[in-house]
Each structure stands twice: as structure tokens, then as C-alpha cells.
Steps between C-alpha positions, in 0.01 A plus 500: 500500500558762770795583723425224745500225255786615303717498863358201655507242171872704410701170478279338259440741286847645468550070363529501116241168540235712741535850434164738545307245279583241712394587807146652381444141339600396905273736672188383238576133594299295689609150739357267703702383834389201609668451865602733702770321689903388469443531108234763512694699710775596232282485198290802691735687570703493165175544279353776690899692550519423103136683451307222388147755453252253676591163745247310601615232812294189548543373894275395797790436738616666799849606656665245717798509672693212304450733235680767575818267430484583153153692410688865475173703460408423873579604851469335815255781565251343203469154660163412472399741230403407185816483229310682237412807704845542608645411138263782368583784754893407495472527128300808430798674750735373239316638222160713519549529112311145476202321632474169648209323506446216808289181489452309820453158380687209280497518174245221298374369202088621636668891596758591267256650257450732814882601536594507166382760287808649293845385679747439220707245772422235746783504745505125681646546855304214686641268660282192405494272173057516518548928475742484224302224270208731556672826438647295152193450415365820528790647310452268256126563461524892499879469240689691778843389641553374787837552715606217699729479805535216746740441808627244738751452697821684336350466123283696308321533180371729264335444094205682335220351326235527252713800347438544129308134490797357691504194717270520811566346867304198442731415219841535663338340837219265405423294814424724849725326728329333807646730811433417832425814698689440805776402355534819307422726792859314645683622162668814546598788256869723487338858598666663218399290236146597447697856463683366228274280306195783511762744359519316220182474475423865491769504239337286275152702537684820402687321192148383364344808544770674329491236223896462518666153427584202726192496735516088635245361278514177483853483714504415842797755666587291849721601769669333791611764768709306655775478231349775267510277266194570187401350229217530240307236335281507199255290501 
């Protein structure tokens, strides 16, 4: 732990529930991203500020202008670019202490066993029900956790699962609901929600790696922005 670290990392480690110990268990961590968007955004940034050691960021879209509303890892100047080659360069000038690891493409059931090799955290910040029962069951299959977030509108929505044999996704929601497309390209989003919801997020990815108490397994932490009004359910 040189100079550099000791500076960079100083407000964790001078916390009596980090310290030095802490924050090498951080920088030998490993997480998978999955979405590098509204959520995504956020959850980036925070890991890789935090010194998560290695992020790896699953993503095959590209920067669009409607995105800039609320995707805070993007400039106008990236439009048309693909999100994970921005993500990675905007994050490695946060912190050069870490590596990120891209993968154009959507995470599956037939490639995971391609992605995955030792990430401790799967990191759900899709935007569709078919990615997240697919990234459940991969964190199922492989016993990792998987940290959900969801958005609409003014509400948002955060829980972890498979942690510790722990409920999974599948078992809180058990029927995909039928979505029409359209219809959900009309719905809009409060631009600083996704801010809020993948910060707590990141949170909850730190708290597990740190093995301290009260990570959201099996509860459901939601939030209206509107009123600021929260509430947690177990479930």
C-alpha cells in the first residue's frame, strides 16, 4: 500500500469499518456491471471511485441523445459511440489504480460461461424483465449475488439476491410481465433518479464485499421521488 493508495482511498480507510484492511479487500474485488446506462452510470462511477480492483461492464448499446437526460457518464460529444468504450476511458481517468474489462454484447444463458470467470457480484442495471430473469439465473447458478435496481417514472427500486442462499428474483417476481414495447418507449424516467437508485446500488456492493450488516436481502428498499417518501419490504 504505497503513498498513492494511502491518499486516494484516505476517507475509507481513516473509517473504523474500512480502515487499510478494508480497502485492500476493495481493490482485490471483482464485479460485474451489467448496463451501462441511467443505473450503470452511477454504479460505475461509485465502484471504480471506491477502488473496486477489477469491473467488468456488459453492454452492446450506443450513446443517444435522449440519453444524455440522465446517463451522466456521456457527452453530447459521444453520441453515436459505443457506451462501454466511453464508460471504460471515463473510468480509468477516475481511477488508473483499477482495470475494467468491456464486453460488447448482452449478457445470456449460451455466453456467460465466457464473461464470468471470478466476479464476486453481478450488478443488474438493465432495463428489461428478459435481462434480469437471465442475469438471476446466472447468479443463481454460479452462488453470486446479484444487485437489483429498477426505475420508472418518479419510483425506484433496489434488493439483492441470492446472497448467503437468500431469495432470488424469480421468487420475489415469478411471472415476466407481458410489456408492450411501444408503449414503454412513451414512459419516461425523472433524470436524477437513476442517480439515486444506482447509488444505492453501489452501496450495497461495497456493504457485501465488506461483509458488514444490513445489505437488502430479501427486502425490497422502494422510493418515490416525488414525496421522498421510502419504505422497505421484506419479503
Amino acid at each position: 500500500m504505497n503513498n498513492e493508495f494511502k491518499e486516494r482511498y484516505n476517507r475509507h480507510i481513516i473509517l473504523p469499518e474500512i480502515k487499510e484492511d478494508g480497502q485492500v479487500k476493495l481493490h482485490n474485488s471483482k464485479v460485474l456491471v451489467v448496463g451501462a446506462g441511467g443505473l450503470g452510470s452511477p454504479v460505475l462511477t461509485y465502484l471504480c471511485a471506491a477502488g473496486v480492483g477489477k469491473i467488468g461492464i456488459v453492454d452492446d448499446d450506443i450513446v443517444s441523445l435522449s440519453n444524455l437526460q440522465r446517463q451522466v457518464l456521456y457527452t453530447t460529444n459521444d453520441l453515436g459511440k459505443f457506451k462501454i468504450e466511453i464508460a471504460k476511458n471515463r473510468l480509468q481517468a477516475i481511477n488508473p489504480l483499477i482495470e475494467i474489462k468491456t464486453y460488447v454484447t448482452r449478457i445470456s444463458t449460451d455466453n456467460y460461461k465466457s464473461i464470468i470467470d471470478d466476479y464476486q457480484i453481478i450488478v443488474d442495471c438493465t432495463d428489461n424483465y428478459e435481462s434480469r430473469y437471465i442475469i438471476d439465473i446466472i447468479s443463481k447458478t454460479l452462488s453470486i449475488p446479484m444487485v437489483y435496481g429498477s426505475i420508472s417514472k418518479f419510483t425506484g427500486q433496489v434488493s439483492v439476491f441470492n446472497y448467503k442462499n437468500g431469495k432470488s428474483y424469480k421468487q420475489l417476481f415469478t411471472e415476466q410481465p407481458e410489456i408492450d414495447e411501444n408503449e414503454k418507449s412513451r414512459l419516461g424516467v425523472l433524470g436524477v433518479l437513476p442517480g439515486i437508485i444506482g447509488s444505492i446500488q453501489a452501496n450495497e456492493v461495497i456493504k457485501i464485499l465488506l461483509n458488514m450488516d444490513g445489505v437488502l436481502s430479501e427486502k425490497l428498499f422502494l422510493l418515490d421521488s416525488r414525496t421522498m417518501q421510502t419504505n422497505i419490504l421484506n419479503y
